[in-house]
N, C-alpha and C positions, 0 to 999 in steps of 0.2 A: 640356660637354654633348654627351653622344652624339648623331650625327644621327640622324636620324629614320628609322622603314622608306619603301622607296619609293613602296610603295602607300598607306601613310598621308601622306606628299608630295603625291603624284599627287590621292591625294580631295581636297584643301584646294585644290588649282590646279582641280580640276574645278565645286567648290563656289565658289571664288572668281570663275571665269569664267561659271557659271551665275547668280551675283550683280548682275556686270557686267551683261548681256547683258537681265538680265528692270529692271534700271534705265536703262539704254538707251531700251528699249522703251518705259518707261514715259513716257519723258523726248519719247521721240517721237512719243506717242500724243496726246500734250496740246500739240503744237502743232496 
């Protein structure tokens, strides 16, 4: 499998850390 472009890379690690971060939140909001 060919890798992937780097800016198609980069979106999913931006998406993925924007994911993280708003469950985080969430997680900290409800204590």
């Amino acid at each position: 499998m060919p890798m992937r472009p780097i800016h198609v890379v980069a979106f999913s690690e931006i998406w993925n850390f924007n994911a993280m971060m708003s469950f985080i939140a969430a997680r900290v909001s409800t204590i």
